[in-house]
N, C-alpha and C positions, 0 to 999 in steps of 0.2 A: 622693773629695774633691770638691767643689764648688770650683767656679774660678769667676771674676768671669766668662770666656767663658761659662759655664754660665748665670749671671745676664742675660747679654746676649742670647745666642743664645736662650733661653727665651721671652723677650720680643719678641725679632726675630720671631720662627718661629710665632708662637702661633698665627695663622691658618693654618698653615700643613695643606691639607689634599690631599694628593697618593691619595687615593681609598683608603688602607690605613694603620691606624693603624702597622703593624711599620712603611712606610717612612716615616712620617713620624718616627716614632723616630730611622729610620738617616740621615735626615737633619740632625737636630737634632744625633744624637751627632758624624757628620764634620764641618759645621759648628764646636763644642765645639773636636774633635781640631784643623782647622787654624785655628783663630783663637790655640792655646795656642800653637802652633809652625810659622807659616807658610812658613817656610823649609824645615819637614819633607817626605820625600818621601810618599806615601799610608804603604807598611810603615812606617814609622819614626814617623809623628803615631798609627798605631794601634795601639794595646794589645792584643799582642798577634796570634796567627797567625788566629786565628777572626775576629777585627774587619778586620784586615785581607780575607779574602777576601769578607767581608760588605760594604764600602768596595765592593772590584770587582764585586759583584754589584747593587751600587744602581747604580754608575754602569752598569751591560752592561744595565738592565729599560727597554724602549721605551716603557715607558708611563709613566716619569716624562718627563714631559715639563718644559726648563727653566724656562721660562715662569711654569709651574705654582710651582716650586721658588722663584723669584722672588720672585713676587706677595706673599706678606706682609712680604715686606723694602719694596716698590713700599707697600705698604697704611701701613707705619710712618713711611716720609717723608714723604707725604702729610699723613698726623697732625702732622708736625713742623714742615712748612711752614704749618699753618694761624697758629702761633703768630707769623710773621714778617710786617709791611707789605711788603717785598718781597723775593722769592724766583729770583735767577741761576739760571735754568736752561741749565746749560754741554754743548753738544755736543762731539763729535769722535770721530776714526776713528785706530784703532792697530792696528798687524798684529802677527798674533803668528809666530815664525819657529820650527816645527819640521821646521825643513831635514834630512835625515839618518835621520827617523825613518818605520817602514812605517806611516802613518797611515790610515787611508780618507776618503779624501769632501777632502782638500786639494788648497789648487789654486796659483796663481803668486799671489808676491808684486811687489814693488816689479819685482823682475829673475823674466822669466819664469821661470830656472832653480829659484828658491827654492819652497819650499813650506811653508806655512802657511796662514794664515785670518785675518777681519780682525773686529775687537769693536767698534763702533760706542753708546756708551752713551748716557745724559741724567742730567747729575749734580746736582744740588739741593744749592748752597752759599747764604747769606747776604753781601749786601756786606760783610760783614764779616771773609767767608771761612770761615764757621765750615759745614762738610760736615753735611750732612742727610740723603744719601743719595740713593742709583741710581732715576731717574726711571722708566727704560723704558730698554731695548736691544735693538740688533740685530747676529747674527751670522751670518759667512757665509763660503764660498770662492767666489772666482774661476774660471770654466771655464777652458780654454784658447784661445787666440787660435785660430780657422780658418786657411786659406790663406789671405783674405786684410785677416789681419792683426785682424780683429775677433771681438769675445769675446761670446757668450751671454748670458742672463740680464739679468734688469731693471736698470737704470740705477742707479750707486750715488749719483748724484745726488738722486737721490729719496726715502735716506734722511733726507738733509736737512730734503726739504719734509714730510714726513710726521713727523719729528724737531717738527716747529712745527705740524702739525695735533695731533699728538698732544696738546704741552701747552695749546693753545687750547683742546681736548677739557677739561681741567683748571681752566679758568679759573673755569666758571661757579660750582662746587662751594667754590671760593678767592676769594670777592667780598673779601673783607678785607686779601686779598693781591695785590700785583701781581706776575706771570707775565713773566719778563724772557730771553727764547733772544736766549743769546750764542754765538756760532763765530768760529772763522776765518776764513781765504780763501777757502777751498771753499763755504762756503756763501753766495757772494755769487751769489745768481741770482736772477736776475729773475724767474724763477717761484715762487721762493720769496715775495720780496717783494710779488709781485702776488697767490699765491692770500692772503698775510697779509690785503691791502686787501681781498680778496674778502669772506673772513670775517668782517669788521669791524673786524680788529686786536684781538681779546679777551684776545691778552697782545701786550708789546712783545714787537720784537726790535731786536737789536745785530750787528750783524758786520764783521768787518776787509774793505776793499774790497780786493779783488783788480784790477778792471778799471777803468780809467780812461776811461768810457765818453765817447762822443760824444755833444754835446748838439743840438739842433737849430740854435743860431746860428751852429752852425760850431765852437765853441771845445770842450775837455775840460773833463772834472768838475773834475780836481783842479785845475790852473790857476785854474776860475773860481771857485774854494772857497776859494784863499789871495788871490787880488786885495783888495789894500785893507789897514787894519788889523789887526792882532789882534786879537782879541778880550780877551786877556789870557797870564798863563803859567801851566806848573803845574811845581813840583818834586819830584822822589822820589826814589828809593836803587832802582837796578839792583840786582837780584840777579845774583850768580854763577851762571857757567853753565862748562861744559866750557870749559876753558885761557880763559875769559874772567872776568876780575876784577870784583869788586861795584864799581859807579862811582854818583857823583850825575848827575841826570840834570834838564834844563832845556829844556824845550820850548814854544813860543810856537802859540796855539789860532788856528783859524779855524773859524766852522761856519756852511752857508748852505743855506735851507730851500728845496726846487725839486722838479719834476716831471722826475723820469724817462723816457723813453721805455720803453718793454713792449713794443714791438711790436701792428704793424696800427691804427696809431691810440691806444691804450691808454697811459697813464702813471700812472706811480708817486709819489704823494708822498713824498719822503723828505728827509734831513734827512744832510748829510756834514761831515763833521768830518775835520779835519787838525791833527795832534800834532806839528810840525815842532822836532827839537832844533834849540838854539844853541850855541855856545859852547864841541862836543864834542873830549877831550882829541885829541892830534895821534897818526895811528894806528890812533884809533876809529871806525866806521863809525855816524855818525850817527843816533840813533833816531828813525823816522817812523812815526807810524801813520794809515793813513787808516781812517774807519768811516765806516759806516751805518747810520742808525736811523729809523726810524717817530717818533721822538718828537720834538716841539719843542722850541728854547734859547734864553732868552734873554738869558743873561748868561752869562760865562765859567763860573761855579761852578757852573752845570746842565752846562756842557762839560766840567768836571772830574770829576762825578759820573758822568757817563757813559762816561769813560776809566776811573776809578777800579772800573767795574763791569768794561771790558773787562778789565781788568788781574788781576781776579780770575779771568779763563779759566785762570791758571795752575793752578790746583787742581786741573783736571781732569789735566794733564799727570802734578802729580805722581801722583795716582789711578794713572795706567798706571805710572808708575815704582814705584811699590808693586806693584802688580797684576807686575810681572814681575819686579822685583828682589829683593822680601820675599817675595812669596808663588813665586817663581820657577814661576810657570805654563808657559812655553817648556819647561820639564823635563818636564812631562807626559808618559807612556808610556803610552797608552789605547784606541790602536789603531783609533778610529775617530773620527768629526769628534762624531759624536751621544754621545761617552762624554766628550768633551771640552767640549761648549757644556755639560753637568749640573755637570762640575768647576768651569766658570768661573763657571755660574753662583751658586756658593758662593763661590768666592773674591773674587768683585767685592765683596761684601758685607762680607767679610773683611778687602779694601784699603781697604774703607771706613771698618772700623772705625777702622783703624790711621791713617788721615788725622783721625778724627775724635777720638779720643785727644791726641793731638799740637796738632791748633787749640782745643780745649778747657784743653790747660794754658797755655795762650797767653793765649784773648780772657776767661777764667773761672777764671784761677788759684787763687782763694781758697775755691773747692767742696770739698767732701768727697770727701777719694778714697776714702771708704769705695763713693759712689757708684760708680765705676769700677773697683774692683778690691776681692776679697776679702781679708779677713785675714790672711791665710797670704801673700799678695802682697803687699800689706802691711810687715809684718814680714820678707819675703823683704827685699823694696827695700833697709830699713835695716839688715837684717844682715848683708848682701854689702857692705854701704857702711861700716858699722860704725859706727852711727849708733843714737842710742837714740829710738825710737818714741816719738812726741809722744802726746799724748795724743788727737788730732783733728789726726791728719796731714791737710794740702792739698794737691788735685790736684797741682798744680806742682810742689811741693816731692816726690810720690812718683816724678813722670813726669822728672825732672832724676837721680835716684839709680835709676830705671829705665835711664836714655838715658847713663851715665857708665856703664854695668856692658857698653853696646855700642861705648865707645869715646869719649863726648861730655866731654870736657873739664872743663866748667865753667866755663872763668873769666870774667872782664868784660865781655872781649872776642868770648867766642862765642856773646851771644844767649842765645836758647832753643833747646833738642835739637831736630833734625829726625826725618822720620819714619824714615831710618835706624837713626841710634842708637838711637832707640823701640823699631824691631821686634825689632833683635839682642840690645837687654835682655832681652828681653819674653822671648826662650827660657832665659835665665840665671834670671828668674825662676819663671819655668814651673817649673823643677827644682825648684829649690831647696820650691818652694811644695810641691810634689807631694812633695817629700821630708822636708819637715814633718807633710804631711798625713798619709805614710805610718808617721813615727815614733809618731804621733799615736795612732795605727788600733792599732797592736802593743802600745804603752804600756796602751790600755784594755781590749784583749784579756788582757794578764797581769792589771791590774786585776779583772777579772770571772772567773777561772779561782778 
């Protein structure tokens, strides 16, 4: 049976050329296997005892290299970003924790004792928020700390700077598009920002400040950033977070354009911004964000724009919340770190989808979900909902009767399904499609007898 993954993954993968046409097969078909059912373990997404041991023997050949397995996922964003003026390129670092398990090649986590590995990606959304896909990545473990107290291997810092050479590497190819590296904390470093000036600045960047640096008259940045007026306000709606409630949210702007210090002389031009709430409920720990950016403002509503791009770094989060709660990657049993970066590197693509499913029946509800899902899914949707198939069902309306069959409600009050609900339809349809497909198959074999 042909599944809408099959439609996708065909398209993703086409360039896809790992030096032998059998694994380029076996990758297209695992691929297929976990995009239908990410939640599945490798036996349980393969059909069968032979696909299965053919699974462990892609992932066990050294000479697939992940990289490799990548690149035409990397080759299709690229194509997708060209379509956009401008393109959030979101960093950030997630560890993954396979504590408990005989791995090879992991190293400490967060707490020495733990063991795992850490994913480091570059994810291609639209201000809009709408996911285009995995820019470039890097993965790794941790050595262990010596006697005294320090650890091996190159600076993880420097994923960062190399996270913003990479996409300034991108820029020139994307003149119609502007190139925007967004982070957090972590990548507030001055080397970052300085080799950026070096380069020319060929794409922006964005980043949350971490340091409230020293200026040369004596005073701090952030101080000398709120001194004086606002510049104006901005409103939005907090999302929900763990035991914290969705609230509205009311912050007053400052932002003031100055030279940095870089050290031996050197300075930075840059541009900080300070998001200071008012007004926040009693109990609530006031939302502040300070940033930094390369670009210039001169009204509050370039100050808004440029929160409103920060704000979008949440996508990448959820990204990892897919990445290990749908696709449950931490379960892995693969026995070594190189059989594990080839798994991931299919499943990132996989969490992509699933993020990118979900902002699609959002910011483009009125498409064709014939586009996104075949027939058979389709008709799955509406006839686990008991629902009679329009004649030109839309996205939305299929991705709502997908995301209710994982739990999602539906009523007034809850919005559009998250990517939740999404994925654990998405296996309730899986069946049922494949159980169609199968009736299907037997029906036109009596047929033809």
């Amino acid at each position: 049976m042909a599944t809408a993954s099959t439609h996708w993954a065909a398209t993703e993968f086409e360039q896809l050329d790992l030096g032998d046409a059998r694994l380029n097969k076996r990758a297209r078909i695992l691929m297929e296997r976990f995009a239908a059912d990410p939640m599945a373990s490798i036996p349980k997404a393969s059909l069968g005892w032979s696909e299965t041991v053919a699974a462990y023997r892609f992932f066990d050949n050294d000479s697939v290299d992940w990289r490799t397995l990548m690149e035409p996922h990397w080759q299709q964003t690229h194509q997708r970003m060209t379509a956009h003026p401008v393109v959030l390129c979101l960093e950030d670092t997630t560890e993954l924790d396979f504590n408990g398990q005989e791995t090879k090649g992991l190293g400490p986590l967060s707490y020495e004792a733990q063991r795992g590995m850490y994913v480091h990606p570059t994810y291609a959304v639209t201000p809009e928020r709408a996911p285009l896909g995995v820019l470039n990545a890097w993965m790794w473990a941790r050595t262990l700390k010596n006697e005294d107290g320090q650890r091996g291997g190159p600076k993880e810092s420097l994923r960062w700077i190399e996270g913003y050479e990479r996409i300034a590497e991108m820029a020139p190819a994307l003149a119609d598009t502007r190139l925007v590296y967004v982070a957090d904390r972590e990548a507030d470093l001055m080397p970052l920002m300085a080799r950026a000036q070096q380069l020319g600045t060929p794409a922006d960047w964005l980043v949350r400040a971490k340091h409230n640096r020293c200026l040369p008259e004596g005073d701090k940045l952030w101080a000398r950033t709120t001194e004086g007026v606002p510049l104006g306000e901005i409103t939005f709606q907090m999302p929900a977070r763990k035991d914290v409630k969705a609230r509205p949210v009311r912050q007053q702007l400052w932002a003031l354009r100055l030279e940095l210090p870089a050290g031996k002389g050197a300075t930075v031009t840059a541009t900080c911004i300070v998001a200071r709430e008012v007004g926040a409920p009693p109990g609530a720990t006031p939302v502040e964000w300070r940033l930094l950016t390369n670009r210039t403002v001169a009204n509050d509503r370039e100050v808004v724009v440029l929160i409103d791009w920060y704000r979008a770094r949440w996508e990448i989060e959820m990204l990892f919340d897919v990445l290990k709660n749908a696709c449950r990657v931490e379960a892995l049993q693969l026995g070594t770190i190189e059989k594990l970066e080839r798994a991931l590197a299919l499943f990132m693509v996989v969490a992509w989808r699933i993020a990118y499913l979900m902002r699609s029946g959002r910011t483009c509800p009125d498409l064709d979900a014939a586009l996104f899902f075949d027939p058979d899914e389709i008709h799955s949707a509406y006839l686990l909902n008991d629902h009679d198939v329009p004649d030109k069902p839309r996205l939305n309306d299929v991705l709502r009767l997908v995301a209710r069959l994982g739990g999602f409600l539906g009523r007034k009050s809850d919005g559009e399904p998250g990517v939740k609900t999404i994925w654990l339809g998405m296996k309730e349809i899986y069946v049922a499609a494949k159980t169609m497909g199968k009736l299907r198959d037997r029906a036109n074999a009596k047929n033809c007898v």
